[in-house]
GUDRENMAR-66581 format. One record per residue: y, x, z of N, C-alpha, C in turn. Coordinates in steps of 0.05 Angstrom, whole numbers, plus 5000, padded with zeros to 4 digits. Atoms other than C-alpha are relative to their C-alpha. Last residue first. Example, Ala and Ser with C-alpha at 12.3 -4.5 7.8 and 13.67 -1.06 7.14 Angstrom:
<recs>
497649844999497952735143502249855014 497650185000491052465156502450185000 
</recs>
This chain:
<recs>
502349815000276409586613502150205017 498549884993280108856627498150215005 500749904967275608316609501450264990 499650274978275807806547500450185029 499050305009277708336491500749885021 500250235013279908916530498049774990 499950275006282709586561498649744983 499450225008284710366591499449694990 501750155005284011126633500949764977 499850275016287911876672498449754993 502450135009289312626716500149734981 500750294993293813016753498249954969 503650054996297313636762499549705004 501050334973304113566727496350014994 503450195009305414336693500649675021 501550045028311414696669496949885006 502450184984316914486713497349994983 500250364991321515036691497449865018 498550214997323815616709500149764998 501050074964318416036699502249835017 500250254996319515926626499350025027 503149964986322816576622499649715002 500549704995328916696572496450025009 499249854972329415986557498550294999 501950054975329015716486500850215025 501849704994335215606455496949945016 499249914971335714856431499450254999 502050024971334614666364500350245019 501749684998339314506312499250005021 502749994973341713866292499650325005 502049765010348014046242498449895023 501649754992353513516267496750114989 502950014993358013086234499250305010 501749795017365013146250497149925004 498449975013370112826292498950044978 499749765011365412696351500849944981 498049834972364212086403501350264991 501249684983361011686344502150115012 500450154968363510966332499250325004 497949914994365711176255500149945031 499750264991358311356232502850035019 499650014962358612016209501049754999 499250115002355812326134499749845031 499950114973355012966117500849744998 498650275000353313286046499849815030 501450164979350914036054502349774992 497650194991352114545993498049905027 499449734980346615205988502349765022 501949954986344814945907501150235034 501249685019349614625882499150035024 501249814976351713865905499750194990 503249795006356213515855499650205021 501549724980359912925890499250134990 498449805019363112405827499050285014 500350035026357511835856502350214981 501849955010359112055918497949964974 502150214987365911855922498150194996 501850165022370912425915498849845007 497950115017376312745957498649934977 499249895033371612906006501749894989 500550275015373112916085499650094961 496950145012372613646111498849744985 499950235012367113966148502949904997 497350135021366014616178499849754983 498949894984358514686210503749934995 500350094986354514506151500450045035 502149874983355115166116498349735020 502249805008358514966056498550165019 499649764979360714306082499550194981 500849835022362513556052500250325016 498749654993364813016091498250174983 501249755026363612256074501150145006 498749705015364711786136499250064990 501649794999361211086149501650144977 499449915019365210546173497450184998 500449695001365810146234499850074971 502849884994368709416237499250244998 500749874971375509256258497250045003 500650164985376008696200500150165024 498750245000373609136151500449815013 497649954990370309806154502049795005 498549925030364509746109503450065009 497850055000359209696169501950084978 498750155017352809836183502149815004 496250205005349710156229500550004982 499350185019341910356254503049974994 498049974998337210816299502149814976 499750274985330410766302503149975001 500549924975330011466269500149815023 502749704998333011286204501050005032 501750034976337910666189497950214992 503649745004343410816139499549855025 501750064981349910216124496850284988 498550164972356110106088497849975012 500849914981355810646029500649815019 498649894966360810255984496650095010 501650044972359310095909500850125010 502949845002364710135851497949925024 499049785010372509955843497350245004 498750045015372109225849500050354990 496650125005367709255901501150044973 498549905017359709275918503049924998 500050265010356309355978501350054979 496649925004351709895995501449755002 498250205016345209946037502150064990 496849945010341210526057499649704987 498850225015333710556094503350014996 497450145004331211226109500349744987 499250244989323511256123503449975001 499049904977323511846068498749585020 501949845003321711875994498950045031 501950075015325511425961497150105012 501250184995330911376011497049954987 500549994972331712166014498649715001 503449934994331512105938499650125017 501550175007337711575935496350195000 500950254980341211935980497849774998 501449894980341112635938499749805025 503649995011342612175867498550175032 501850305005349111885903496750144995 500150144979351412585922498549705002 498350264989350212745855499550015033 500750305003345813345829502549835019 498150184985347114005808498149765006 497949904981343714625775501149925022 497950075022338014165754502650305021 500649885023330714295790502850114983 499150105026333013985851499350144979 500049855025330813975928500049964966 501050165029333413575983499650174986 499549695022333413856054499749894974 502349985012334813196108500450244977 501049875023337713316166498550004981 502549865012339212856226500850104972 499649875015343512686288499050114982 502149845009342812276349501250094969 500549844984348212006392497150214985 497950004977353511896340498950085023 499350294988349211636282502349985022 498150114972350612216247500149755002 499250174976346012396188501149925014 500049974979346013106143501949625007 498050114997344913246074499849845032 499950094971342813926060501649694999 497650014990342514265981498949825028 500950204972336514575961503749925003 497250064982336214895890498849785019 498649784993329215245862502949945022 498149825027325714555847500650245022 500749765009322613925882501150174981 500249885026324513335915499050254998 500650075034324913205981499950004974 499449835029323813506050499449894979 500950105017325613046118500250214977 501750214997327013196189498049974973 499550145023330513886193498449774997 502750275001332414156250500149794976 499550254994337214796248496949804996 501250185032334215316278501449864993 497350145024338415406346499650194969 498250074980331515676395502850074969 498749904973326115666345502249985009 497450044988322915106304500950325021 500249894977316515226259502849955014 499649804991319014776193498550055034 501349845024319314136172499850185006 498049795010321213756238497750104971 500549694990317213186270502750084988 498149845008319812456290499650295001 496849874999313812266320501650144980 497850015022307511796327502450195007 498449954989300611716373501550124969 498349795021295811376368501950175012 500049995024291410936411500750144977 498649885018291711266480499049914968 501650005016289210856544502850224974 498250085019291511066609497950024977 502049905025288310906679502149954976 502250265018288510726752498350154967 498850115036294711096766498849844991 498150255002292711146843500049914975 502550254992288911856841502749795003 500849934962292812226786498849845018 499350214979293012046712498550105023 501149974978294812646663500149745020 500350204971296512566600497850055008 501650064983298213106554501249845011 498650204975302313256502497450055012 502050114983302313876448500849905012 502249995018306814156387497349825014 502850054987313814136420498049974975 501650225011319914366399497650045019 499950075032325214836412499249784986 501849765025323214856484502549844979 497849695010328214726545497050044985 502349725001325314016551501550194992 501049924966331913656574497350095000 498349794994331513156510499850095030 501249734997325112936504502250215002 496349875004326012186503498950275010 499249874986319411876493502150154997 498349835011318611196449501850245022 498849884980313410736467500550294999 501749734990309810376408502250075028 498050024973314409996365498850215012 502250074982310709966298500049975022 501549784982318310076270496749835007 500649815014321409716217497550185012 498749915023325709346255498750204986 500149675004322809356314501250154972 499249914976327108736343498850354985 496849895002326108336281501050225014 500149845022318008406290504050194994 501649724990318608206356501550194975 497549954989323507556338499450345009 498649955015317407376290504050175013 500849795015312907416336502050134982 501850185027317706876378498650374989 500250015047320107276431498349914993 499250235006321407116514501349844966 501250204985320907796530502349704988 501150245018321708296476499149825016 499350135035327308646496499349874994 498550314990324108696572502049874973 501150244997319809276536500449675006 502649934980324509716516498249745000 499850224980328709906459498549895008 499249874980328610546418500949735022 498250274990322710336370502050085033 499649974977322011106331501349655010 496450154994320811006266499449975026 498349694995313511526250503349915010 500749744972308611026261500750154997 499449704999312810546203498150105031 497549824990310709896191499350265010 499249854963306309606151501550115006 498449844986305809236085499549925029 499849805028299308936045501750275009 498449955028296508456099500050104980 499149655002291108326148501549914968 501649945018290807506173500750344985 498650005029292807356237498550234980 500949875016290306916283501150124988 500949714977291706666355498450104977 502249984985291605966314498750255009 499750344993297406236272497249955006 502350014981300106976268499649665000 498950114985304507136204496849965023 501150194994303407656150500549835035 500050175020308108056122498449794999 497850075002310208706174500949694972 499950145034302908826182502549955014 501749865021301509356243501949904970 500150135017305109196310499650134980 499549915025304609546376499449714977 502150085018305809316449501450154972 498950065032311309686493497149954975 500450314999308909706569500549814973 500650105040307110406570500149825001 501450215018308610706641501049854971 498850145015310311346670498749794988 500750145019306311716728502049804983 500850274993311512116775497849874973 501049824974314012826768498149845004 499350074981316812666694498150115018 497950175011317112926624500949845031 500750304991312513506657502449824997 497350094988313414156618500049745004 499750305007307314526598503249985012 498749974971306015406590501149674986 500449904973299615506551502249915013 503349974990298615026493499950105027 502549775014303815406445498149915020 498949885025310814876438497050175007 499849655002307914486506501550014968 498449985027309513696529500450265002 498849755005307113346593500250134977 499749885030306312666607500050235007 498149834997304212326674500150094972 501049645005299911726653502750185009 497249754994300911026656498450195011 500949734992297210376623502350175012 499949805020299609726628498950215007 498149815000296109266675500050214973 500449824969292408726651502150164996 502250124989292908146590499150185023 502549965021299508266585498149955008 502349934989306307996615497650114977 502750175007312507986585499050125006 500549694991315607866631500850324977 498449874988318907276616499750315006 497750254985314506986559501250235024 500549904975312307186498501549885026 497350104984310606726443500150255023 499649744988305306976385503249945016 499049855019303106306338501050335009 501349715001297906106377501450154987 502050035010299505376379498950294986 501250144998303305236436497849974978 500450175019305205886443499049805001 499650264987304706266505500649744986 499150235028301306886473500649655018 501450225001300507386536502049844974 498950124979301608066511499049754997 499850285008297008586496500749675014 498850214983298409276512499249754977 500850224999293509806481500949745009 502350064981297010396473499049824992 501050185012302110846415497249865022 503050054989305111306442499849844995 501250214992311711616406497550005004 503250024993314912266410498849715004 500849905025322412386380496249905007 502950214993326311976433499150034969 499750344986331912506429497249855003 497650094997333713326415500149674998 499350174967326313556434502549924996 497349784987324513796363499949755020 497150235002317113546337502250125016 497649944983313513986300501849845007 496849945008307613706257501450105030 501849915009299713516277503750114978 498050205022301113426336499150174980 498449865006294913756394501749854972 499650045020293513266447501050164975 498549685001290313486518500349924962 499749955034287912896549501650124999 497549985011287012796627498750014971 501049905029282112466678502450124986 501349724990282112366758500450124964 498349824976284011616744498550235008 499450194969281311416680500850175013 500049834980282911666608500049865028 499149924976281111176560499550175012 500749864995280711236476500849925040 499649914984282210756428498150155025 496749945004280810646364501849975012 498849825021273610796358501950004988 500049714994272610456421499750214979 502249975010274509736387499650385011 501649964988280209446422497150155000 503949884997285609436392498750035028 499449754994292008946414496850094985 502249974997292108266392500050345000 501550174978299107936423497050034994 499150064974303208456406497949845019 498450084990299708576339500150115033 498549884975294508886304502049865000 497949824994291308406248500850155031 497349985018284808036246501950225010 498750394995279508036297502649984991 501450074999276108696281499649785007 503049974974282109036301497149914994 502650145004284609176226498650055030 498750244995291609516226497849705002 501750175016288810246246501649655001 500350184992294110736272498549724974 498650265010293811366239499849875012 499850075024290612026257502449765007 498949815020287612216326500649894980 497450025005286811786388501550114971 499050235009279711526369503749995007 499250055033277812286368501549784994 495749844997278712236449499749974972 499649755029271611846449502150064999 499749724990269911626529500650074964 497349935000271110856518500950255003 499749995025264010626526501850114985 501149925013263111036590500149914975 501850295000269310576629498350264972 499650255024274011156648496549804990 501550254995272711376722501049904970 499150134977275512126696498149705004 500050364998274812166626500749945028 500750044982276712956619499749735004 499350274988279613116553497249985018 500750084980281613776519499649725006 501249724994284413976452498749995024 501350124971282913306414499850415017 501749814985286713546345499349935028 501449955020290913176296497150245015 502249794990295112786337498250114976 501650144989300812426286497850265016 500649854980307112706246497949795022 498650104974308412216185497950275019 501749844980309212646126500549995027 502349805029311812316060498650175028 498549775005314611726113498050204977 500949924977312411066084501450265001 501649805008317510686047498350225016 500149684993320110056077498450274995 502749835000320409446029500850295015 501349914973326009046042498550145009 502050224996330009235981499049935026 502949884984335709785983498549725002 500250034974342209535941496149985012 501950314993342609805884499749995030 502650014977347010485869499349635009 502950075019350410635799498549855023 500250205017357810675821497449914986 502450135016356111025884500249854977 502249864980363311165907497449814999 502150115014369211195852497450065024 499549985025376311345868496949814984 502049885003377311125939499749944972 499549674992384011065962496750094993 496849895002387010455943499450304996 500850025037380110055930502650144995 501849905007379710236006499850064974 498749745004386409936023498750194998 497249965029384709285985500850415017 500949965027377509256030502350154980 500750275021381009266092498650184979 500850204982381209806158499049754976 498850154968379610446127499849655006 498950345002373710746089502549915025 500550134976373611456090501349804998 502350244998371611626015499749985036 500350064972378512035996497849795003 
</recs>
């Protein structure tokens, strides 16, 4: 039995052996093996954007951690027109991803130019109530295809970007400086908390807050009736002013998606056998496909080379009768807990289709996967009994049902003067 209950002693009662080999996860976050980013300028219209600032390429790829005045941050945003791009009002951008991302949560990040005010008394990176930035945020209407031709507008109305980015996760800001690092954070970890979060943060209270993530501004996509998406657009209409587009980041899929696929986030290892081990935070839900050379492998050994390989982070702790599983974070998403005290848990279930699930009667360290198994595992706050299989949405018969275009248009920002 490896569902932890309420104490430690009645855990070491009922669980035989779970992880006995596993270390506890370092701070170091591993990059993803295939972060999803624009990879294609399919259209772009400048609109009144400021003529230096007309290159769309500067949205494509990676996010750069070198403005040309030390580190990216909150409080030094890019600026350099070959690493961002504005759309002014009347203008759009037509983005193609350079991976599949599934519409089942806040899978699409944007990545802008906000830079907030530093209220510090000595430059170290303060924000204060708002937080404010050095001008208005950008905002754009979105929209979001699977093949290019038929769109689906995330809203009716322009949306705004008010979520600054961060680069180095190891160097500190001091005299409105900071110096370029070694580690960065993730542009593929989704930051699922908003802007008024970080008001009234130390840099260092930022950083805590993304945990990992580059932050960026994190679209929720459930309620597209596709499968997935492959293209965005922004569009800014007359009023909007103007959006800038630095990067852009998301939670893809491995695979083409069609209507209930399942959705798979992460592929690792290599060999002939796959086994499945499957996520539950409770409201989001993920898949990773592990592959093995060996007949078998451990439940322990198929966690440990998701973390190795993946943006999963895993902790254990240890007891008297082996290591505990007491904590995953993937997808901006996070818990930890060992069960004790009235705290949450994290379930072990075991499937052969992933769909049926039963608790195991092993730890994961005694688990052998073969090739076809699925290893589940469900945070004990979730609204469901059972982990769940992601799979992606049907797609709709006719898309003439939806909202598939927002007419409209776009622009963006910086050093001393507002572009």
């Amino acid at each position: 039995m490896v569902r932890p209950l309420s104490s430690r002693a009645d855990s070491a009662h009922l669980v035989k052996k779970f992880l006995g080999t596993l270390a506890l996860l370092g701070s170091a976050l591993p990059a993803a093996a295939s972060p999803t980013t624009a990879d294609q300028v399919v259209s772009y219209a400048a609109g009144n954007a400021r003529a230096d600032y007309q290159i769309p390429a500067a949205a494509l790829g990676n996010l750069s951690g070198d403005t040309g005045f030390g580190g990216l941050n909150p409080f030094n945003p890019p600026f350099s027109h070959n690493d961002i791009v504005i759309v002014g009002e009347g203008g759009s951008l037509t983005l193609h991803l350079s991976n599949n991302v599934p519409t089942n949560g806040k899978n699409l990040g944007v990545y802008v130019n906000d830079g907030y005010t530093d209220t510090s008394a000595g430059g170290t990176g303060q924000t204060n109530a708002g937080p404010s930035g050095f001008s208005a945020f950008p905002n754009a209407i979105v929209s979001v295809s699977q093949d290019g031709n038929a769109w689906y507008a995330l809203s009716q109305q322009p949306m705004s970007f008010p979520v600054a980015t961060n680069y180095y996760t190891d160097t500190a800001i001091s005299g409105n400086f900071q110096a370029l690092g070694t580690q960065h954070a993730s542009q593929s970890l989704p930051y699922l908390g908003t802007a008024q979060q970080l008001a009234n943060s130390s840099y260092d209270q930022i950083k805590a807050a993304f945990n990992g993530s580059a932050g960026g501004n994190w679209l929720d996509l459930k309620g597209v009736p596709l499968p997935a998406i492959n293209y965005v657009r922004f569009d800014v209409p007359t009023g909007a002013k103007r959006m800038v587009v630095d990067a852009i980041g998301a939670v893809g899929a491995t695979s083409t998606l069609h209507g209930g696929d399942k959705i798979v986030s992460e592929d690792v290892g290599t060999g002939t056998h796959t086994s499945d081990v499957v996520i539950d935070f409770g409201p989001q839900s993920y898949d990773f496909r592990v592959h093995y050379s060996t007949p078998s492998i451990t439940g322990e050994k198929a966690v440990q080379m998701i973390r190795d390989s993946s943006d999963l982070k895993l902790t254990v702790e240890s007891f008297s009768f082996g290591d505990f599983v007491t904590g995953f974070a993937y997808g901006g998403y996070s818990q930890t807990g060992d069960g004790s005290g009235g705290s949450g848990y994290w379930q072990y279930d075991v499937s052969a289709d992933g769909v049926a699930w039963q608790g195991s009667l092993q730890g994961a360290g005694d688990r052998m996967l073969t090739d076809g198994s699925y290893d589940g595992w469900l945070w004990s706050g979730a609204d469901h009994a059972d982990p769940i299989l992601p799979t992606a949405i049907p797609e709709p018969s006719s898309l003439a049902a939806m909202s598939l275009f927002a007419t409209g248009l776009l622009r963006r920002r910086r050093p001393s003067a507002e572009k």
